[in-house]
C-alpha positions in Angstrom: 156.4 91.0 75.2 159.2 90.2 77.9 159.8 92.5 80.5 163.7 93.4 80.9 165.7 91.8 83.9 168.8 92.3 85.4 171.0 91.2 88.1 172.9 94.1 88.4 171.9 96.0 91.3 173.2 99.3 89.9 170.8 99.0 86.7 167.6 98.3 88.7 168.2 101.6 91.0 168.5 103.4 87.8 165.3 102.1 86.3 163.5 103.0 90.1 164.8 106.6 88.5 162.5 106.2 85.4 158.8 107.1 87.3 158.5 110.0 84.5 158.5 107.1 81.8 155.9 105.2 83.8 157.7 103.0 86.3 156.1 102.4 89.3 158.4 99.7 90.7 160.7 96.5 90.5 159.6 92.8 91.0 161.8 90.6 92.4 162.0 86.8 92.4 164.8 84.2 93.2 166.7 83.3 89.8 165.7 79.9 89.6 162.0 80.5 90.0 159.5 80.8 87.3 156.3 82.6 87.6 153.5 80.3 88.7 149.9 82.1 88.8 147.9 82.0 91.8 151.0 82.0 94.2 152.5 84.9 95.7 156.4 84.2 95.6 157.2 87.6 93.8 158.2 90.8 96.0 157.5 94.2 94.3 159.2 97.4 95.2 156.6 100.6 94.9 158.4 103.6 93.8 155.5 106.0 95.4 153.7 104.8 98.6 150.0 104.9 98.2 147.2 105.1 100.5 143.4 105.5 100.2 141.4 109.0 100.2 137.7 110.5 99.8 137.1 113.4 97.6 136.3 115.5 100.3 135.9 118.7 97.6 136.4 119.6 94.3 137.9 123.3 92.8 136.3 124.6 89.9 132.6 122.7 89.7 131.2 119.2 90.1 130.6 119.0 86.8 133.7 120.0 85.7 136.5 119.8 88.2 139.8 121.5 88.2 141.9 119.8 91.3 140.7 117.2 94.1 140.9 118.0 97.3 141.2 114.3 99.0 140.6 113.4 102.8 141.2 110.9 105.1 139.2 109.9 108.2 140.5 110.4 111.7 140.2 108.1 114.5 137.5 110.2 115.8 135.9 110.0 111.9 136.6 113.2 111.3 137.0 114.1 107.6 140.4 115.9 107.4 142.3 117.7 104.8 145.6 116.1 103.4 146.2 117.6 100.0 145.3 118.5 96.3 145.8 116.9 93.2 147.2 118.1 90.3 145.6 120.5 88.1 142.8 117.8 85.5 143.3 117.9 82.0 139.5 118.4 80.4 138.9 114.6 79.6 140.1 114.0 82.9 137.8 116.1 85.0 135.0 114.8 82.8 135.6 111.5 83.6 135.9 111.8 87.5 132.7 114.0 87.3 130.6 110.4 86.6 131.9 109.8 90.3 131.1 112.5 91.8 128.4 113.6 94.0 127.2 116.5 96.5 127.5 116.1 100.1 124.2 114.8 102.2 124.2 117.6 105.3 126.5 119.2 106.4 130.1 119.3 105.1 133.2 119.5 108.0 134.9 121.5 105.3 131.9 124.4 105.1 133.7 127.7 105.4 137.2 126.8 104.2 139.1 128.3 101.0 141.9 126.5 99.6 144.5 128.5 97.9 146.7 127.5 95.0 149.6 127.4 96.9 148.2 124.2 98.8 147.5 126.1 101.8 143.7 126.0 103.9 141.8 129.3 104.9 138.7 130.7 106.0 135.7 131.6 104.5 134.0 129.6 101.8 135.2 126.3 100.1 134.2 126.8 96.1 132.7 123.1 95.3 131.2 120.0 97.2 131.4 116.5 97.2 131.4 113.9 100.1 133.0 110.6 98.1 133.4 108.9 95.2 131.1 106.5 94.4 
């Protein structure tokens, strides 16, 4: 199956609007070059920037968890805090529950709540895990 192209810069920032149907970006490669594997001649343009994160903490249990609550090391390799996933369908949760493990010691999270409303309080965080594995 071919993939549709265009010239036409107006059509390709409308497809960058179609992340809902599954786009995640645009490739880009001078007209008169063909694809040869192995070589990296081809630019892509992401739609979403990406980085890495640990599941620092689940909601709901390990064995069946309702959110991820990821975290990204500091400089200092500190464990902090940067968001929460979308709510997990049930096959979903399942399926990241494989990965998932308690923490070994003590957790730099221990004490914390997390609210629906993406916000961080004190006392007690519902579910543990230090990273996938």
């Amino acid at each position: 199956m071919l993939c549709p192209s265009t010239t036409d810069p107006a059509l390709a920032r409308e497809w960058l609007s179609w992340t809902a149907a599954g786009v995640e970006g645009l490739c880009f490669k001078r007209l008169e070059e063909s694809y040869r594997g192995g070589v990296r001649s081809w630019r892509k343009y992401k739609v979403r920037v990406t980085t890495e994160a640990v599941i620092g903490a689940v909601t709901g249990s390990l064995a069946a968890p309702r959110t991820l609550l990821p975290g990204r090391y500091d400089r200092a390799g500190r464990l902090r805090y940067v968001g929460r996933s979308t709510t997990l369908s049930g096959a979903a949760g399942r399926a990241v529950a494989d990965q998932l493990a308690p923490p070994r010691g003590a957790h730099p999270w221990t004490g914390w709540t997390f609210s629906a409303g993406w916000e961080r309080r004190a006392p007690s965080m519902p579910s543990w895990c230090s990273r996938m594995s």
